[in-house]
TORLO-458665 format. One line per 8 residues: for each residue x, y, z of N, C-alpha, C. Coordinates in steps of 0.2 Angstrom, whole numbers, plus 5000, padded with zeros to 4 digits. Example, Ala and Ser with C-alpha at 12.3 -4.5 7.8 and 13.67 -1.06 7.14 Angstrom:
BEGIN
5066:4972:5039:5062:4978:5039:5066:4984:5039 | 5064:4989:5035:5068:4995:5036:5064:5000:5039
//
This chain:
BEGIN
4980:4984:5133:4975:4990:5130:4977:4991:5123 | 4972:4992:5118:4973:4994:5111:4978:5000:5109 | 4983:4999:5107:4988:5006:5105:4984:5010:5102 | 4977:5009:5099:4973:5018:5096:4969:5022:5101 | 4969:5016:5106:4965:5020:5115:4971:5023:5116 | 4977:5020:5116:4982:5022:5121:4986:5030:5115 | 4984:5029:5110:4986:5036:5106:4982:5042:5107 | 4974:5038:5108:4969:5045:5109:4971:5046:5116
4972:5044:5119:4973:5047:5128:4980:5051:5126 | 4985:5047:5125:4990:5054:5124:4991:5060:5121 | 4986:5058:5114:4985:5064:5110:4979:5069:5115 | 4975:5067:5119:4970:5072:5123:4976:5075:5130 | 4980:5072:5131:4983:5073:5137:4988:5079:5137 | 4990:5077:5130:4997:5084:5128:4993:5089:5126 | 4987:5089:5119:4983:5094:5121:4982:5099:5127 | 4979:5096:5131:4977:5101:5135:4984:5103:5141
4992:5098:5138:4997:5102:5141:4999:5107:5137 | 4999:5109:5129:4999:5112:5124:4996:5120:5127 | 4990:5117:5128:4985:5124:5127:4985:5128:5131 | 4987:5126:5137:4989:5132:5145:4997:5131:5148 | 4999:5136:5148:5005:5134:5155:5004:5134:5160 | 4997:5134:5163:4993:5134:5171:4997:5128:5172 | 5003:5131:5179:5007:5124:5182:4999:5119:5186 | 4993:5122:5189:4989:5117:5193:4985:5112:5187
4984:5113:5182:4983:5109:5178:4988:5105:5171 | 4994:5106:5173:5000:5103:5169:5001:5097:5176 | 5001:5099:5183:5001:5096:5189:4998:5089:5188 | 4991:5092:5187:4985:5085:5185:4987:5081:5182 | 4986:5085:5175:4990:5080:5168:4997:5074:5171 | 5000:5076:5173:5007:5074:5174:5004:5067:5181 | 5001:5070:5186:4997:5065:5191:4994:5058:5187 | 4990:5061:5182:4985:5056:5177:4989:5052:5176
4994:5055:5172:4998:5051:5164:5002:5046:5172 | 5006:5047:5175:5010:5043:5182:5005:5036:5183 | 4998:5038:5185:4995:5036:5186:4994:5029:5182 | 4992:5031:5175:4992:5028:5168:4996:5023:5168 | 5002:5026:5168:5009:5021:5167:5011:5015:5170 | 5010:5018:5179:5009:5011:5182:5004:5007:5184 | 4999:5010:5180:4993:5005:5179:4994:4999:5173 | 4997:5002:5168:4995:4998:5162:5001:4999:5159
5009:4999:5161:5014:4997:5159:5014:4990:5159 | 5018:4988:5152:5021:4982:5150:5027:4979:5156 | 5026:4971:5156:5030:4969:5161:5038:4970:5158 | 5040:4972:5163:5048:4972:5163:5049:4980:5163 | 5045:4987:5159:5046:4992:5158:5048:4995:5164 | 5051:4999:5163:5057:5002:5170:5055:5009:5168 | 5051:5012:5175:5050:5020:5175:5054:5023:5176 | 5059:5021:5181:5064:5025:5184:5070:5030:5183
5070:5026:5175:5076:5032:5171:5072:5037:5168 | 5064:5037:5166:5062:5042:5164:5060:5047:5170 | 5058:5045:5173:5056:5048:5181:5063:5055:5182 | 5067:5048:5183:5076:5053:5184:5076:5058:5179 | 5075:5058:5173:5078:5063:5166:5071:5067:5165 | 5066:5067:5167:5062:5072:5169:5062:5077:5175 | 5064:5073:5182:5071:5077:5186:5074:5082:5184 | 5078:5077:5179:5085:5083:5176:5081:5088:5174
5078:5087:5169:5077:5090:5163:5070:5096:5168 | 5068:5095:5171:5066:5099:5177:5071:5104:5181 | 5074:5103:5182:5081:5107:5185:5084:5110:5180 | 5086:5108:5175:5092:5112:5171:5084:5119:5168 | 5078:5118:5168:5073:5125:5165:5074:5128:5173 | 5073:5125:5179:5075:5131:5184:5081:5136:5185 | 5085:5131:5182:5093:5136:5184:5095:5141:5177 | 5092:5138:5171:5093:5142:5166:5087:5146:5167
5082:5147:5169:5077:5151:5170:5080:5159:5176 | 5083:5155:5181:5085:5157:5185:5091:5163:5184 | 5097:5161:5180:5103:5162:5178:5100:5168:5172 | 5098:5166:5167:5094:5173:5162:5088:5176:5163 | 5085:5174:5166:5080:5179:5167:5080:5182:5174 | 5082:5192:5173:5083:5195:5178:5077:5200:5182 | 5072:5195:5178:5067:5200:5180:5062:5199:5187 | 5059:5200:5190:5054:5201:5196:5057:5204:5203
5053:5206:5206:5053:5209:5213:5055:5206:5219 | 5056:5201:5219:5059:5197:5226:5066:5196:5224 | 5072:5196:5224:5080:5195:5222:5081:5190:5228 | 5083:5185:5228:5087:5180:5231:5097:5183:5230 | 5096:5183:5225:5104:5187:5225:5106:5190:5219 | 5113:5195:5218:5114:5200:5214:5122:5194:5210 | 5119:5195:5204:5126:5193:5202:5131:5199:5197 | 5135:5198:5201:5141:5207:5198:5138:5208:5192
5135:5216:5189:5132:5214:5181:5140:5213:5177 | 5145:5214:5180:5152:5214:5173:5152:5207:5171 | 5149:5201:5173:5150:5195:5171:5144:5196:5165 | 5148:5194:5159:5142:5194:5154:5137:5189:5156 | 5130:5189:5151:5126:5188:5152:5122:5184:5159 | 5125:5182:5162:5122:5179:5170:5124:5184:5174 | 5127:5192:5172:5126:5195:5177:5119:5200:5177 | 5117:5199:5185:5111:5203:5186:5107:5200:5192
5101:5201:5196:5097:5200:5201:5094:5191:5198 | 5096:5188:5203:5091:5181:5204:5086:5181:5207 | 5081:5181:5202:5072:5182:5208:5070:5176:5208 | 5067:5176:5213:5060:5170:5217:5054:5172:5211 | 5053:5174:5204:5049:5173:5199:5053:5172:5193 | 5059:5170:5191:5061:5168:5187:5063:5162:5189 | 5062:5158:5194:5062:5151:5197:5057:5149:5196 | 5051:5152:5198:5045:5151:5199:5043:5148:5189
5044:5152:5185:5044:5152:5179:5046:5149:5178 | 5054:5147:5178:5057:5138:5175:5054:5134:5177 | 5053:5132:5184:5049:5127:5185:5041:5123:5182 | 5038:5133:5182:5031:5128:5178:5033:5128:5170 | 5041:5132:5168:5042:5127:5160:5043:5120:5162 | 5048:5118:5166:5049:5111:5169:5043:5107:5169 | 5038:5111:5173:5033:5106:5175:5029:5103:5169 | 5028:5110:5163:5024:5108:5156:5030:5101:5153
5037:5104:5152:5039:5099:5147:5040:5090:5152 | 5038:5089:5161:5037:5084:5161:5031:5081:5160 | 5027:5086:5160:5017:5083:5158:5019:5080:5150 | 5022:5084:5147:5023:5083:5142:5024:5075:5137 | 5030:5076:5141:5035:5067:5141:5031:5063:5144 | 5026:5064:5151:5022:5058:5154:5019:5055:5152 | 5015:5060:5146:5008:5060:5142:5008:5054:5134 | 5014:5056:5133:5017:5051:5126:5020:5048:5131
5023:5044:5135:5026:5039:5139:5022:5033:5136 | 5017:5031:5136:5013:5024:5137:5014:5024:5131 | 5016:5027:5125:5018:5023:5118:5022:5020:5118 | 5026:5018:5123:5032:5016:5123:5034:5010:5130 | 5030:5013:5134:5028:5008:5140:5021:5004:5143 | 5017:5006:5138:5011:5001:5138:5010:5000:5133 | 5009:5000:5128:5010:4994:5118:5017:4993:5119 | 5016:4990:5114:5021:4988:5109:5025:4991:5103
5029:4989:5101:5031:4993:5094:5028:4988:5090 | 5026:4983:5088:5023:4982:5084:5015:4983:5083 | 5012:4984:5092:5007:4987:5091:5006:4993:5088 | 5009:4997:5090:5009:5004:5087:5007:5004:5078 | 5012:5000:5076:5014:4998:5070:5007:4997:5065 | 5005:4991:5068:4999:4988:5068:4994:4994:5067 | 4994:4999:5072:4988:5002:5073:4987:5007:5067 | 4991:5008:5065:4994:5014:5059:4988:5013:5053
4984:5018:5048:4981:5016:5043:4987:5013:5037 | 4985:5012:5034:4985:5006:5029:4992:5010:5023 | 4989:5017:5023:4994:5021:5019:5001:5024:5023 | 5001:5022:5031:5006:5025:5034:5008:5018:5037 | 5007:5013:5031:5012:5006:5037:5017:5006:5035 | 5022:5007:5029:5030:5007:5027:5031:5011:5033 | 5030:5017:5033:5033:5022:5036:5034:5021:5043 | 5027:5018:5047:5029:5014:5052:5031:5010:5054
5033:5005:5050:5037:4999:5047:5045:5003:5051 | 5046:5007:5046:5051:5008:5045:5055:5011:5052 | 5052:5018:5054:5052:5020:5061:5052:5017:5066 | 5049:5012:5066:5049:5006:5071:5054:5003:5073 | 5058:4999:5068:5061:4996:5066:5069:4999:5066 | 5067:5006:5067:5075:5010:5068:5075:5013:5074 | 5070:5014:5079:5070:5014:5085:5072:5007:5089 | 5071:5003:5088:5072:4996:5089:5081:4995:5088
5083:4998:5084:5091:4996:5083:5095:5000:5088 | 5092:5004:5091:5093:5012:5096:5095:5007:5101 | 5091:5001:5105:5097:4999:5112:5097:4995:5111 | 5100:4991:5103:5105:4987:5103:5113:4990:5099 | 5113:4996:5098:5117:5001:5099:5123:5002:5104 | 5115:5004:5110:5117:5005:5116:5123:4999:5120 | 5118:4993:5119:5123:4986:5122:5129:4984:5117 | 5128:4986:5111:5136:4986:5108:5141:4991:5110
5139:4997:5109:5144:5002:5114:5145:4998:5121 | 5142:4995:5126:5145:4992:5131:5148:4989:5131 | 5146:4982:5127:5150:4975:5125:5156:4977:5123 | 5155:4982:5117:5163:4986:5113:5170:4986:5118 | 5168:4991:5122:5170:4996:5128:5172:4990:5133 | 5170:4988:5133:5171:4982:5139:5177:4978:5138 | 5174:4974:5130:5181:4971:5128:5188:4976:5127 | 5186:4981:5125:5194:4984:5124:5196:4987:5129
5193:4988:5134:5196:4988:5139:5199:4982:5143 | 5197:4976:5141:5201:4971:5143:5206:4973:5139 | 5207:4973:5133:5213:4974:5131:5218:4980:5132 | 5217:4983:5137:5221:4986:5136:5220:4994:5135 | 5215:4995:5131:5212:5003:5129:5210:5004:5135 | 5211:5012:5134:5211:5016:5139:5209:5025:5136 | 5204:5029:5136:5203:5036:5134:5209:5039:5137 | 5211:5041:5128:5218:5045:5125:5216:5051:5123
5209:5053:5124:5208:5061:5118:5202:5058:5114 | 5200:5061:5110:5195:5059:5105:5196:5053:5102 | 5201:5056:5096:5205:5051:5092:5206:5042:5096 | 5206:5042:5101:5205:5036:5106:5199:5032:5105 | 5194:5037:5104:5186:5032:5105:5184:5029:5098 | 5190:5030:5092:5190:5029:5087:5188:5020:5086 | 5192:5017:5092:5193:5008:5094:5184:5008:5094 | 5182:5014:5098:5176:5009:5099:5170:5013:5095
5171:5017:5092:5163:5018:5085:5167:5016:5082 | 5171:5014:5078:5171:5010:5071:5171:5001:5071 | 5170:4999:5080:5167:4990:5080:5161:4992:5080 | 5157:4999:5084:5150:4999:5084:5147:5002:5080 | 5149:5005:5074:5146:5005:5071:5145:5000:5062 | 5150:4995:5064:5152:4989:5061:5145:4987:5060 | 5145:4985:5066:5140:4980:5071:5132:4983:5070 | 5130:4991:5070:5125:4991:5067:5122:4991:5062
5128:4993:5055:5128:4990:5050:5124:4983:5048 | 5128:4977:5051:5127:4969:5051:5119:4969:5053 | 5118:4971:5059:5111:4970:5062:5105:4972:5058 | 5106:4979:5054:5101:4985:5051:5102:4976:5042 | 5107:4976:5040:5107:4970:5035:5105:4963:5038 | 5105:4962:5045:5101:4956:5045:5095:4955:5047 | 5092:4964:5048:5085:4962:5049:5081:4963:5043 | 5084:4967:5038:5082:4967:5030:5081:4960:5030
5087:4956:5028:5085:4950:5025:5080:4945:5030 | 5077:4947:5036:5073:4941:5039:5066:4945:5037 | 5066:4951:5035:5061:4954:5034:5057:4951:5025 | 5063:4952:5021:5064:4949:5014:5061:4942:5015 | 5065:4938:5020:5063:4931:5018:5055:4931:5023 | 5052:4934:5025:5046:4932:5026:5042:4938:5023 | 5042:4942:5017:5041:4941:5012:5035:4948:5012 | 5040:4951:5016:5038:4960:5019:5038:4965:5013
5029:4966:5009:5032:4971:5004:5029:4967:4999 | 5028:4960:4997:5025:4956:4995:5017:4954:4993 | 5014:4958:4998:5007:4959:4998:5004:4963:5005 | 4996:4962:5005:4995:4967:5008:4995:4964:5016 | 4994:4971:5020:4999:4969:5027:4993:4963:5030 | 4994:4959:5034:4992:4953:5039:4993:4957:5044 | 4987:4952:5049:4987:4953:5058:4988:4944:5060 | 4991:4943:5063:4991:4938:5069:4985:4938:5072
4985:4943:5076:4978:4942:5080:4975:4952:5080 | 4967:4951:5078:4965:4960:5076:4964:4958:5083 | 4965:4969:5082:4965:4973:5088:4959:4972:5089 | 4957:4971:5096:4949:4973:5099:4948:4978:5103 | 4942:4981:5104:4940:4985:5108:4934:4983:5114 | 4941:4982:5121:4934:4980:5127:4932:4986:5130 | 4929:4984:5134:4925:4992:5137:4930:4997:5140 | 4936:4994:5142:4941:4998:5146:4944:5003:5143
4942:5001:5134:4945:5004:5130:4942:5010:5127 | 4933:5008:5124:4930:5014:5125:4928:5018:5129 | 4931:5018:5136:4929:5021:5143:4937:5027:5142 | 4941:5024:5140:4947:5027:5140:4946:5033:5135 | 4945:5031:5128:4943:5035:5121:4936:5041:5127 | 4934:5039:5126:4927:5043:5129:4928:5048:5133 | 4935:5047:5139:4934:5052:5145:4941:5057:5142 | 4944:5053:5139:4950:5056:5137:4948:5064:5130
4942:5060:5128:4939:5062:5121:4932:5071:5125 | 4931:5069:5131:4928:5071:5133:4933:5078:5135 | 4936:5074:5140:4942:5079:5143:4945:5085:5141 | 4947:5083:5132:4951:5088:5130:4946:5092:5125 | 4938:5088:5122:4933:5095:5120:4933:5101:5125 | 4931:5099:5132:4929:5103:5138:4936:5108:5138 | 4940:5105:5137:4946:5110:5138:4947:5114:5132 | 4945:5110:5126:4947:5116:5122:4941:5122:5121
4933:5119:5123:4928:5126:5125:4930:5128:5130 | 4935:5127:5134:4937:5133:5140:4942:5135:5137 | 4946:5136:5131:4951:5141:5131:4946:5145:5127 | 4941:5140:5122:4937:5147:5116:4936:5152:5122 | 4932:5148:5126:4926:5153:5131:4932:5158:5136 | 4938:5156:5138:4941:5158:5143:4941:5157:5149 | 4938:5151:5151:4938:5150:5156:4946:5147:5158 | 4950:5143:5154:4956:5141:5155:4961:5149:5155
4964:5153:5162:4967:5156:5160:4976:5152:5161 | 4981:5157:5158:4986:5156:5158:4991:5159:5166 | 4995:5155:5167:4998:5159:5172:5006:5161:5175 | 5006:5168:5175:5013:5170:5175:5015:5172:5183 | 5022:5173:5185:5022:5175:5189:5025:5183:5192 | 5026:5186:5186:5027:5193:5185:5020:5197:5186 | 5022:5204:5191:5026:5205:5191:5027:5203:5199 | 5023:5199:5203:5021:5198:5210:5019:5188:5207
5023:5185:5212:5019:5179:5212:5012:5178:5215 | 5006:5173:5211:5002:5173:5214:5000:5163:5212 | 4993:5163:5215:4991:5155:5215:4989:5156:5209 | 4990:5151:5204:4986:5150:5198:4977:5148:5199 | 4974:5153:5194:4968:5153:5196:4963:5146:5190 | 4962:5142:5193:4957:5135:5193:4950:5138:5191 | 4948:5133:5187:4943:5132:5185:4938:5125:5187 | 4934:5123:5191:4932:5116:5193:4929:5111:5187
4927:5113:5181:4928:5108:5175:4934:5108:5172 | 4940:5115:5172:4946:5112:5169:4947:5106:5173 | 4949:5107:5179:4950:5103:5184:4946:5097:5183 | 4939:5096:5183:4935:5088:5181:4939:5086:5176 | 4940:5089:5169:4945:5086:5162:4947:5085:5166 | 4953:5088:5169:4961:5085:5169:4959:5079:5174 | 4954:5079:5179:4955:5073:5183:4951:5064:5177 | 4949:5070:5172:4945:5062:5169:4953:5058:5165
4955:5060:5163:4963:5055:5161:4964:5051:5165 | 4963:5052:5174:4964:5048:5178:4960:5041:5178 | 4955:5043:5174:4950:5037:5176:4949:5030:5173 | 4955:5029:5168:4957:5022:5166:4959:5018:5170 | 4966:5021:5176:4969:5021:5180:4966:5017:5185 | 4959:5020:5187:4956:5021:5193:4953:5014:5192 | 4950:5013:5185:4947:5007:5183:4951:5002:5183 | 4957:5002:5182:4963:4996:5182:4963:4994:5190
4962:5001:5195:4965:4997:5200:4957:4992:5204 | 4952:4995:5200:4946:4991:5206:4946:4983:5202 | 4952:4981:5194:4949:4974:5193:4951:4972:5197
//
């Protein structure tokens, strides 16, 4: 798929997580973008660890939502008020609340997800106007050094633990960031000079092969492009409302075109799985 279809779906996608904290249409969003990802993930891209730390990151908005916020009508339990700040009543609406935070900040991460596991970083790159290539030249290229980082800190770790190294306190870990970041150093200078010798910065940028546009990619632009006008004239008009759970929880109240937008994101998906 072209990475400026796959930019306008996620730029329409976070929009309309943006524009409401309705958990039933952050829900959708979130259905879509899942859907998206395993439709048109690159080979080898691994869902799994984001899946997980969207988890976490789902859990840790419910217990701190839980733990600070002493406010609603149903109490699950009383924490002595003399404990500073976590004392006071645990409500069934201040869980309620984390969670539709959780649920926005995982729509959120789902929806930018396929920048990173359906293009490429050079497609990205590539897709950039003409006056922002350095700069995504640049940003690319220092994302890219982030997990061979990672595999240095192991290989590091590994070997001195063969030898012998063992965590002694801070001052201990000192064996292993001054071989790794040795090592990044080498790497961030040897990809300068492969960069130099093919003669980057020389003239004006080349394509291997230009981007095209097939139909799955205007179908994508179009529903995506469509999805997130319709939602933004349903915040002008008000038909997108917001929903809280104070001072009584209640069902978050749907709109059946909010609901058509957010199902049209779905529809790349849908067209992926009838090739």
């Amino acid at each position: 798929m072209n990475a400026r279809t796959v930019a306008a779906w996620s730029a329409s996608g976070l929009l309309i997580v943006v524009l409401t904290n309705n958990p039933a249409y952050r829900a959708l969003v979130l259905l879509a973008a899942l859907n998206f990802v395993v439709a048109y993930r690159l080979p080898g891209a691994r869902l799994r660890p984001l899946l997980m730390l969207l988890a976490v990151a789902t859990l840790i908005s419910i217990v701190v939502s839980l733990l600070l916020s002493h406010t609603g009508a149903h109490v699950l339990l009383v924490i002595p008020p003399a404990i500073p700040v976590l004392g006071g009543p645990l409500t069934i609406e201040s869980a309620m609340y984390g969670a539709a935070a959780g649920l926005g900040i995982a729509a959120g991460a789902m929806v930018v997800a396929p920048l990173s596991l359906v293009v490429e970083s050079d497609q990205l790159v590539d897709a950039l106007p003409a006056s922002l290539h350095r700069a995504g030249t640049t940003l690319a290229a220092s994302l890219n050094l982030i997990p061979g980082i990672g595999r240095s800190v192991t290989s590091v770790r590994e070997a001195q633990t063969m030898r012998g190294w063992r965590p002694r306190g801070p001052r201990s870990y000192a064996e292993i960031l001054v071989p790794v970041t040795l090592t990044a150093l080498e790497n961030s200078i040897q990809l300068a000079e492969a960069m130099e010798a093919r003669g980057y910065g020389s003239g004006p940028r080349t394509r291997m092969a230009p981007a095209r546009f097939r139909a799955v990619d205007i179908l994508t632009v179009a529903a995506s492009g469509v999805g997130a006008a319709a939602f933004i004239a349903g915040r002008v008009t008000g038909s997108v409302t917001d929903w809280f759970p104070y001072p009584i929880p209640s069902w978050p109240a749907v709109d059946p075109v909010m609901v058509a937008a957010c199902v049209l994101l779905a529809l790349p998906a849908v067209v992926r799985q009838r090739d």
